[in-house]
C-alpha atoms as a printed R data frame, in Angstrom:
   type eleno elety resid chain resno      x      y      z
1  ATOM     1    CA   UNK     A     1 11.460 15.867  3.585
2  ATOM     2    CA   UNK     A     2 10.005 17.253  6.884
3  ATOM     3    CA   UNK     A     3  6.667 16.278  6.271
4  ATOM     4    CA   UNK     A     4  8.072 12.865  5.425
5  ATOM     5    CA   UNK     A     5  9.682 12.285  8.927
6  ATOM     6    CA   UNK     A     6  6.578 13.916 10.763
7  ATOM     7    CA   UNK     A     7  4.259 11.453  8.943
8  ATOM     8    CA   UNK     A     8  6.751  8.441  9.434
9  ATOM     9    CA   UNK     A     9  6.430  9.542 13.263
10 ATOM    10    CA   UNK     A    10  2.707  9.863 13.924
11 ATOM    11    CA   UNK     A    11  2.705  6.047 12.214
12 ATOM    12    CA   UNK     A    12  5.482  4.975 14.477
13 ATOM    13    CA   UNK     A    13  3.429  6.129 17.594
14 ATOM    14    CA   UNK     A    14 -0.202  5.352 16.407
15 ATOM    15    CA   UNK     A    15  1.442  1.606 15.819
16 ATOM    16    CA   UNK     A    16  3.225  1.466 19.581
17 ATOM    17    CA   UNK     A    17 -0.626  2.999 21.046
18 ATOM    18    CA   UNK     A    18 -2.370  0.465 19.058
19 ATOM    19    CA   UNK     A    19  0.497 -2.052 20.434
């Protein structure tokens, strides 16, 4: 479930960079 989150959170920061 940890990886889950830690994956969900580089997403959620590569998406506000790329914002």
């Amino acid at each position: 479930m940890t990886s889950a989150i830690f994956f969900l959170s580089i997403i959620h920061t590569n998406n506000l960079f790329v914002l």
